[in-house]
N, C-alpha and C positions, 0 to 999 in steps of 0.2 A: 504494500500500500504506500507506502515511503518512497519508493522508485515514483509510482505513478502520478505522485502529490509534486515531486522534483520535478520531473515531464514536464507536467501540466502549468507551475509556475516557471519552467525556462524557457515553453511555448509563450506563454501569455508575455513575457519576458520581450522576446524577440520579438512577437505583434506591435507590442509597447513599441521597442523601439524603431519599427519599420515604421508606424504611423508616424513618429515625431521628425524622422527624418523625413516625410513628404509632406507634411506640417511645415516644417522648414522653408522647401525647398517651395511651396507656394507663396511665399514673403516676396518674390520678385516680382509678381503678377500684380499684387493685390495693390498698389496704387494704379496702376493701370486703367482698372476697374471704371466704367462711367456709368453704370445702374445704380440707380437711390437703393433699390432694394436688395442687392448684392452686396453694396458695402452695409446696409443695415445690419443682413445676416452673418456678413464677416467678423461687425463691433459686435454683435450679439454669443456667436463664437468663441471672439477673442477676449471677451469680457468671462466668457466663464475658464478658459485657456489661463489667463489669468490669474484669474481665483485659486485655481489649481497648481500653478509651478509660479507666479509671481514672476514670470520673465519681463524683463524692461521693456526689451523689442514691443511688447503686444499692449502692453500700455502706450507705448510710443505711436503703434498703427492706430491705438483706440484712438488716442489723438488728433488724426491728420483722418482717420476717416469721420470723423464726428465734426470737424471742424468744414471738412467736405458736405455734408449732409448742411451743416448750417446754413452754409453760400447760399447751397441749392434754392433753400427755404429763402432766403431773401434772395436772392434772385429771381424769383417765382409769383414771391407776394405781394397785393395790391391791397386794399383797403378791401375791396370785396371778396377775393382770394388769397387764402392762405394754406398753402400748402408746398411741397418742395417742388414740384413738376406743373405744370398747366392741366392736368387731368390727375381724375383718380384712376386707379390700375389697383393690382391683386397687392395682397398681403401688404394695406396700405400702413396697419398701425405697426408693422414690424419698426417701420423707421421711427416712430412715437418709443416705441420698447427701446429701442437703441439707444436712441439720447441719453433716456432715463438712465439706460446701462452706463453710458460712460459719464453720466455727471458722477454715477454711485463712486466711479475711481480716480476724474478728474479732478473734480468739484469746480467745474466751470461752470456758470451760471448761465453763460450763453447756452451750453446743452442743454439743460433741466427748461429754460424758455421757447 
């Protein structure tokens, strides 16, 4: 049973570390990115990525993609319109969820607004 339980945590092991290394290796892409709701999902993500190993880097992208999302939002809104884009589209409050995620680690006031 001791063999099997070794396996099974050297397995889980190497999965671990195959995801972190393609984890990684997605970090070049990810400003690239010009979907509101791709980088929502990314800070949403990297905020719990975060949570988890406290890496700078993901604090760093939370930064620059939250900051990104804000533009959008003023660039977008009018006195009658508010919102990041000129229309609604799918999984609209994901980017609402996101802000809120990166004021939780920023504590920029512009995201929590």
């Amino acid at each position: 049973m001791e063999l099997k339980q070794h396996c099974l945590k050297s397995k889980n092991k190497l999965i671990s570390n195959k995801a972190e290394d393609l984890f990684d290796k997605s970090f070049s892409i990810i400003k690239t990115l010009e979907s509101p709701r791709a980088k929502a999902f990314l800070i949403i993500g990297l905020y719990h990525h975060y949570q988890r190993f406290g890496r700078k880097r993901d604090l760093e992208m939370i930064k620059i993609l939250a900051d990104s999302l804000c533009n959008l939002y003023e660039e977008n809104s009018s006195s009658k319109w508010k919102w990041f884009e000129p229309y609604l589209n799918y999984s609209n409050a994901k980017m609402c969820e996101a802000l809120f995620l990166a004021y939780l680690e920023t504590k920029n006031e512009k995201h929590l607004e």
